[in-house]
C-alpha positions, 0 to 999 in steps of 0.5 A: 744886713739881716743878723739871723743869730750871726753875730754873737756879740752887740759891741764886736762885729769880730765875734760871729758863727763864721769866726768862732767855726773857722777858729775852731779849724784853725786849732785843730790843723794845729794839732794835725800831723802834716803840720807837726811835721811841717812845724818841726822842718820850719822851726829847724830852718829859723833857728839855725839863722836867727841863733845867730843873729838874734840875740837876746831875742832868741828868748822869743823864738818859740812863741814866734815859731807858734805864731807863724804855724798858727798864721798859716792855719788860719789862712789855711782854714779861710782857704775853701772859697765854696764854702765862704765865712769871714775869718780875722787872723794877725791877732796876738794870743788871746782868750775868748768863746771859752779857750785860749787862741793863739797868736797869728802874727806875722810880716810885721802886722799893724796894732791899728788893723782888724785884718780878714780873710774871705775865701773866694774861687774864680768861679764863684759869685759872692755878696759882701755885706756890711755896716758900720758899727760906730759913728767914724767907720775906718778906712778899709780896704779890699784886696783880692789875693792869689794862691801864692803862699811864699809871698802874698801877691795881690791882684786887684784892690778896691779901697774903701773911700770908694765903696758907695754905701747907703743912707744908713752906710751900709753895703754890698760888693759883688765879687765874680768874674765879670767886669763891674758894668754897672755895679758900684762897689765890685771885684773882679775875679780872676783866675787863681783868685785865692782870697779877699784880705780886708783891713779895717785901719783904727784910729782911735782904738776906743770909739771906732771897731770894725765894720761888721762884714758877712759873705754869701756865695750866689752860686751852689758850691760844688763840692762837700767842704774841704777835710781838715787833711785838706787843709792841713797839707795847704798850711803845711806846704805853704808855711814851709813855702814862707820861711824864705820869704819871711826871713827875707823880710827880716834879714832885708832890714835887720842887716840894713846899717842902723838907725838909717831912715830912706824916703818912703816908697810903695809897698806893693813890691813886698805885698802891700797896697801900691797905694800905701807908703811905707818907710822901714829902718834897723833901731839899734840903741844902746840904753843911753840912747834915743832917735828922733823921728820927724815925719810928714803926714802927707794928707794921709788919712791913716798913718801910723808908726810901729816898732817889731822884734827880729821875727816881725812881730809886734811888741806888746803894743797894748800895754806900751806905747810901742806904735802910734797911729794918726789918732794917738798921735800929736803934732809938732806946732809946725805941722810934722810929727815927732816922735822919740824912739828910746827905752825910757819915758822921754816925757814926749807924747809921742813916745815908740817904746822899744820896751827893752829890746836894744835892737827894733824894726821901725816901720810907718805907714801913709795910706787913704790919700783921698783921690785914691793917690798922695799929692805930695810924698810922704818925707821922714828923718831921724838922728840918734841923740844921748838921751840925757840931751833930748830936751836940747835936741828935740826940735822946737814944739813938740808936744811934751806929756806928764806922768799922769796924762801918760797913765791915761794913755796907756790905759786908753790903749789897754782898754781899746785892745780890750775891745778886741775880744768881748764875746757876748 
């Protein structure tokens, strides 16, 4: 994959032309009146429930209302498949190229996930390149999604273990509306095909990145790119178009009795990946409390656990242990995993920080079953304990850590977020 001044950073395949250009769109529709208005109208609607129900998190509500409007401006801004880039979006607020960008967060996102956007059109003939950029690439995968801006709908799904690569593990998806044929790695279009949503899973948030992705369209476009007045009434239509859907999502859990873990099952329902298991529950602990969680790992080559607020966004999982992913992770001396829900240090390696809040949404996630499909479903339980009992209550070797073993944690999960935004 050549780089012809692409690519503006040697350790960040994220820092590109196409991410800084298309970020720059993204702020401007902020700023355009259709999506005011539309802010304005969506804001009003959240707050005369979530006043009601969200309690002390109500001291969230702005930022979060920032970061839905922002979410929907970049994928409004990665919405013009004649004219393709690579955009990554779900991102808390950050600072790089010089500015401050806001957060995308949105549908209870994934710490783990380098999540991108591809415009496509059902006409178009398109070439993905990529690469790794470190020696354990993660798993991804490459979703083609429709032009449904209430609910994300997926059409097709190619998974990354079986995108064939070269010596060098590099390579090319074709993306059109013929069938394969020959072809290896390739996405078939379809009528209302919108988008490609791609998501690069990372493990260990130190030493493995993104691939380093880059698009080219075959074919002329036919027309000039889209205005920003364009793109301004898809964002404003499709967040307006969102609210009911994200606060179904919410409601769906945060109304479901506490502390109740239910077998896992697909999340292709709700937009997900049908190969991809999922296990949501409502975390509601007063401060003398804790839950323990204990979970299969299925052969999942990717799992993780992670806690949201009412909005469905993540907590501050950089500078908390508010998620743990398979690689962050220790087993029990059984082979299931364990982990401590609480509001304090349990002393258990595999602590979920609810940093403070009394109520959370838990979610996990099992996906990258090789074969393409899990050969045994995921189990999950939980109780509630007083968090003065843990130690008799927790089950029989789980890994236990010490403060400073704790400090080394945190500083490795700073330091892979860190990563995330080196520009140069």
């Amino acid at each position: 994959m050549t780089d012809e001044g692409y690519f503006l950073s040697s350790e960040n395949p994220i820092a590109n032309i196409d991410e800084r250009a298309m970020e720059d769109t993204a702020l401007r529709l902020l700023r355009h009146p259709e999506v005011e208005k539309a802010k304005g109208m969506a804001s009003y609607l959240f707050r005369e429930v979530f006043q009601r129900t969200a309690g002390e998190q109500m001291a969230r509500f702005e930022d979060a209302i920032d970061e839905y409007v922002f979410h929907y401006a970049m994928r409004a801004a990665a919405s013009d498949g004649q004219h393709p880039g690579v955009l990554r979006f779900m991102t808390p607020p950050h600072h790089w190229f010089g500015r401050d960008v806001p957060g995308s967060r949105w549908g209870a996102d994934s710490p783990d996930f380098a999540y991108r956007i591809i415009p496509v059109s059902s006409d178009g003939r398109y070439e993905i390149h990529g690469r790794p950029t470190c020696d354990k690439p993660p798993t991804a995968h490459y979703a083609l999604m429709a032009d449904n801006t209430a609910a994300p709908t997926i059409i097709s799904l190619l998974d990354g273990l079986d995108v064939v690569t070269d010596a060098n593990g590099e390579f090319t998806i074709t993306v059109d509306a013929e069938p394969a044929g020959e072809r290896k790695n390739h996405i078939q279009t379809r009528p209302g095909a919108f988008q490609i949503w791609i998501r690069d899973a990372m493990g260990d948030w130190v030493e493995q990145s993104p691939n380093a992705l880059r698009v080219t369209r075959l074919n002329p476009p036919q027309r000039d790119p889209l205005s920003d007045d364009e793109l301004a009434q898809w964002a404003a239509r499709a967040l307006l178009d969102g609210v009911y859907y994200h606060y179904y999502l919410s409601a769906g859990l945060t109304l479901k009795e506490p502390n109740e873990l239910h077998p896992p099952g697909s999340s292709a329902a709700l937009g997900g990946m049908a190969s991809q298991y999922t296990c949501s529950a409502n975390i509601v602990l007063d401060k003398d409390e804790a839950l323990i969680i204990t979970a299969s790992g299925s052969g999942a080559l990717f799992r993780n656990a992670v806690l949201v607020d009412v909005f469905m966004n993540t907590l501050n999982y950089w500078d908390h242990t508010s998620s743990l992913n398979h690689a962050q992770m220790e087993p029990d001396e059984n082979g299931l995993f364990t982990y401590v829900v609480a509001h304090e240090d349990p002393g258990v390696h595999n602590w979920l920080d609810t940093t403070g809040f009394r109520q959370t949404i838990f979610g996990q996630r099992w996906q990258s079953f090789p074969g393409g499909a899990a050969k045994e479903i995921p189990t999950i339980e939980g109780r509630v304990v007083k968090f003065k009992n843990l130690s008799k209550e927790l089950p029989k070797g789980v890994r236990m850590i010490d403060a400073a073993a704790r400090e080394q944690q945190l500083a490795a999960r700073r330091a892979g977020f860190d990563k995330r935004f080196v520009d140069r």
